[in-house]
PLY file of the C-alpha trace (Angstrom):
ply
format ascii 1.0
element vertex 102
property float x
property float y
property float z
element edge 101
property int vertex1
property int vertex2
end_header
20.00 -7.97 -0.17
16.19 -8.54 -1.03
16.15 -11.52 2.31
16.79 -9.08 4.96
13.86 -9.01 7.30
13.15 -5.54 6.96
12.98 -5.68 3.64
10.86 -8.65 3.92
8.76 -7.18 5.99
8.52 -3.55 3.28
7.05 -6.67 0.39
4.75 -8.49 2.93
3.13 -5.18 3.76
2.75 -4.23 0.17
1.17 -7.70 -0.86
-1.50 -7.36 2.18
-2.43 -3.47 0.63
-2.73 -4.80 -2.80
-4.56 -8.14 -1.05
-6.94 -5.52 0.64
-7.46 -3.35 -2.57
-8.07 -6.66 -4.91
-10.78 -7.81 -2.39
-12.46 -4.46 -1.74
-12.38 -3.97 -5.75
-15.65 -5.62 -6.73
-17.64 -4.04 -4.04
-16.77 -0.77 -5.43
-17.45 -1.72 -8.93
-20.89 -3.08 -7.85
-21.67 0.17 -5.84
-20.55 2.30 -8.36
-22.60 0.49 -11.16
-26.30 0.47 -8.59
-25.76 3.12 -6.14
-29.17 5.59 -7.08
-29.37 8.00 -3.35
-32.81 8.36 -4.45
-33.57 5.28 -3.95
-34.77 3.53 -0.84
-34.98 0.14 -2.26
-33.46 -2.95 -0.53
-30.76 -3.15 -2.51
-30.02 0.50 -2.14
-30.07 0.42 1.72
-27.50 -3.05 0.89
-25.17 -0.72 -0.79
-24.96 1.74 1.51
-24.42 -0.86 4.40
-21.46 -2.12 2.32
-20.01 1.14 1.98
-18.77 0.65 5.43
-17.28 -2.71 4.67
-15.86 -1.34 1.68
-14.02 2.33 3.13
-11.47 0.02 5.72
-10.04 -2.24 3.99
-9.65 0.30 1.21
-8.17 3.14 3.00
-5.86 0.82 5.31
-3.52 1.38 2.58
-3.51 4.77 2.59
-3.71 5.80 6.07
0.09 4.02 7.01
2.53 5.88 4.35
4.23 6.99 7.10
5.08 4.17 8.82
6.11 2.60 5.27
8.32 5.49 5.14
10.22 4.87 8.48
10.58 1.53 7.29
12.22 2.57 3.58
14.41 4.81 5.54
15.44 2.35 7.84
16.62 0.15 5.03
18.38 2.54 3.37
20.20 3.22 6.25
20.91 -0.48 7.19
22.04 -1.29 2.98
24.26 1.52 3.66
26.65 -1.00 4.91
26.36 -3.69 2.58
28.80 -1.61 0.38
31.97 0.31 1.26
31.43 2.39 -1.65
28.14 3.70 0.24
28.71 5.49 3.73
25.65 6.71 3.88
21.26 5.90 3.38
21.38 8.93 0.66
24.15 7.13 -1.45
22.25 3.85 -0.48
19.26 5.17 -2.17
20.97 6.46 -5.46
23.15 3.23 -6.00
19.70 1.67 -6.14
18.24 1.60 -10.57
15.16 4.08 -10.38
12.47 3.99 -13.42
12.64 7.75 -13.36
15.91 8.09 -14.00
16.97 7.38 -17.87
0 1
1 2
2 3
3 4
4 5
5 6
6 7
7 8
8 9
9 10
10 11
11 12
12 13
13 14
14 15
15 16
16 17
17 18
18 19
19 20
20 21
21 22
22 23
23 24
24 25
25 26
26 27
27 28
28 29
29 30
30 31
31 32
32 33
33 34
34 35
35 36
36 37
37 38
38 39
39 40
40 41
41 42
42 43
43 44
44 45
45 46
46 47
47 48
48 49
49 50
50 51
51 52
52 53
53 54
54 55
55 56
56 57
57 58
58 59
59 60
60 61
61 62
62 63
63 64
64 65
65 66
66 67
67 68
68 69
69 70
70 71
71 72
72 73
73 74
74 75
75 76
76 77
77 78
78 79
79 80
80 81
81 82
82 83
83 84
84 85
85 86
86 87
87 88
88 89
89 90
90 91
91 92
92 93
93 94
94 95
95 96
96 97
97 98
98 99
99 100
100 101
């Protein structure tokens, strides 16, 4: 069940956030460990310039849940019929082990 595309497609899309969140990572820790607004030093105007590098790739992630959504909804609907026991995405969704459930 985990090789169909959409599915696929759900993991690739969650490796490139976590690939955009790993590299933006030590350009926050460095502007979190220098940034001084009183400053006007080089390094300080640096910072601030990297800021913008820094806010894109870093809140790609979170600007798409939606569209991750459609997706998860879509494949509940199309693992629906992988099963006769599930006719529908809602028992798709519960036949699936959750980490919240005990």
């Amino acid at each position: 069940m985990i090789f169909q595309p959409a599915i696929i497609a759900l993991l690739l899309a969650s490796l490139v956030c976590v690939g955009l969140l790993l590299a933006a990572a030590p350009l926050a820790i460095d502007l979190v460990r220098h940034w001084d607004i009183r400053s006007g030093s080089e390094r300080q105007i640096l910072l601030e310039r990297r800021t913008y590098l820094l806010s894109n790739p870093a809140l790609l992630p979170l600007r798409h849940p939606a569209r991750r959504a459609t997706v998860v909804v879509f494949n509940a609907d199309r693992m629906s019929s992988c099963s006769s026991a599930r006719v529908c995405a809602v028992g798709a969704l519960r036949s699936m082990p959750s980490a919240s459930r005990h």
